[in-house]
C-alpha positions as CSV (number, residue, x, y, z in Angstrom):
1,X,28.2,25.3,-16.8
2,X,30.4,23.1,-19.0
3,X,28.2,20.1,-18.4
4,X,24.7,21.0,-18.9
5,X,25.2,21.3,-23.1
6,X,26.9,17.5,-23.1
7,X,22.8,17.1,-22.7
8,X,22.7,18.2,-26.0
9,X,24.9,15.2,-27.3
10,X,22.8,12.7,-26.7
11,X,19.7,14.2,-29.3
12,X,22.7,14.7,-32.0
13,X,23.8,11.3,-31.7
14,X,20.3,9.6,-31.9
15,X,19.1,12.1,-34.5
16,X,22.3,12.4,-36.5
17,X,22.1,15.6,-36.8
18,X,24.0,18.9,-35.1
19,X,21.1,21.6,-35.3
20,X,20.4,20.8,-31.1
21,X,24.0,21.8,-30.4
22,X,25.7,25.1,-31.4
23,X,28.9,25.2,-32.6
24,X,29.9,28.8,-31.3
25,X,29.0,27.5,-27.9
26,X,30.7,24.6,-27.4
27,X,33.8,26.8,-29.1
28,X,33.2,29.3,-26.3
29,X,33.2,27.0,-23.6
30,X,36.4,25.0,-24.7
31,X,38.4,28.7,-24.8
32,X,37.1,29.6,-21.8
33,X,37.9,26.6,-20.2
34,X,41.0,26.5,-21.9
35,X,42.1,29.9,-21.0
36,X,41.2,29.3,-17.5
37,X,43.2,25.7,-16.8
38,X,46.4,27.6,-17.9
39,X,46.2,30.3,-15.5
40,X,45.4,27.9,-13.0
41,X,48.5,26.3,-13.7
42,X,51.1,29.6,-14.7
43,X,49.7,31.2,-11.6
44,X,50.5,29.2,-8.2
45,X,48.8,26.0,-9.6
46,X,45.7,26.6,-7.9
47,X,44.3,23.5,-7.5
48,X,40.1,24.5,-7.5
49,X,40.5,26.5,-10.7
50,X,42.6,23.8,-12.3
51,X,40.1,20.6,-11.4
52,X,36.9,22.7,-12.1
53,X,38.3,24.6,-15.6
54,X,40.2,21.2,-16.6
55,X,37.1,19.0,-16.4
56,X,35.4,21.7,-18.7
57,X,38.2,21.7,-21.1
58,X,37.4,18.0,-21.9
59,X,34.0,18.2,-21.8
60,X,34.1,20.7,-24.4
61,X,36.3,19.3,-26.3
62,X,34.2,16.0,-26.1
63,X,31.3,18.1,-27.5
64,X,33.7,19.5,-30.5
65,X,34.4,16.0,-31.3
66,X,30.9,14.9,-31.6
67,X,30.0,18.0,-33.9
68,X,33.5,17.2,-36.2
69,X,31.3,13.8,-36.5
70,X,28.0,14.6,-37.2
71,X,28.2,18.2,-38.8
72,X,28.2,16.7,-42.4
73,X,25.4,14.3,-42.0
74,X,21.9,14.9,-43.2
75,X,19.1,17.2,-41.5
76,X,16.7,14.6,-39.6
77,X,13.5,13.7,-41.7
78,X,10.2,15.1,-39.6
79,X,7.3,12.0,-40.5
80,X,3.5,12.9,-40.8
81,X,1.7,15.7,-42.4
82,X,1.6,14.6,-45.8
83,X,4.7,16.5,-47.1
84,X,6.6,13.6,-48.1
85,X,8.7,13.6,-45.1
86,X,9.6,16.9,-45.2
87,X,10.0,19.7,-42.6
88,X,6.9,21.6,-42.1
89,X,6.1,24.6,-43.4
90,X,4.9,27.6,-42.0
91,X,0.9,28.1,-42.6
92,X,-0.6,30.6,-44.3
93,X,-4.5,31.7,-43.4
94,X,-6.5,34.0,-46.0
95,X,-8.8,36.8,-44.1
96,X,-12.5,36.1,-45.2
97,X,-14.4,39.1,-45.3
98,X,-17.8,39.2,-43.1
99,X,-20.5,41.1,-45.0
């Protein structure tokens, strides 16, 4: 759960760019994972929460530190189409009347 959006990283790094990774859910998951390694250590120090919750907390904070890195750089420039490098745009059609 805590590992699978460190994927993410990866495309933000080579793109530049934090639009494949959500803020909110990498917040989430640190909190979570926070919340979780304390009780594991407050209550009995049970060792299975604290080693799977702990890994999570750095993980997610790994994937905070990569968005305080890249969240200011510019969007990533989409080539082709003859828009001068710019994102696409959505299409309009016109209805041609049959008569």
């Amino acid at each position: 759960m805590y590992a699978s959006p460190c994927l993410k990283i990866r495309d933000v790094v080579r793109t530049k760019s934090v639009e494949y990774m959500p803020f909110l859910l990498s917040l989430v998951c640190f909190v979570n994972a926070g919340i979780w390694t304390a009780y594991s250590l407050i209550h009995k120090f049970d060792y299975y929460v604290f080693a799977s919750n702990a890994t999570g907390t750095f993980l997610a904070a790994f994937q905070l530190i990569v968005y305080a890195i890249y969240r200011n750089k510019s969007t990533p420039k989409i080539d082709g189409g003859g828009n001068g490098g710019e994102k696409p745009s959505e299409i309009e059609i016109q209805a041609t009347e049959r008569v």
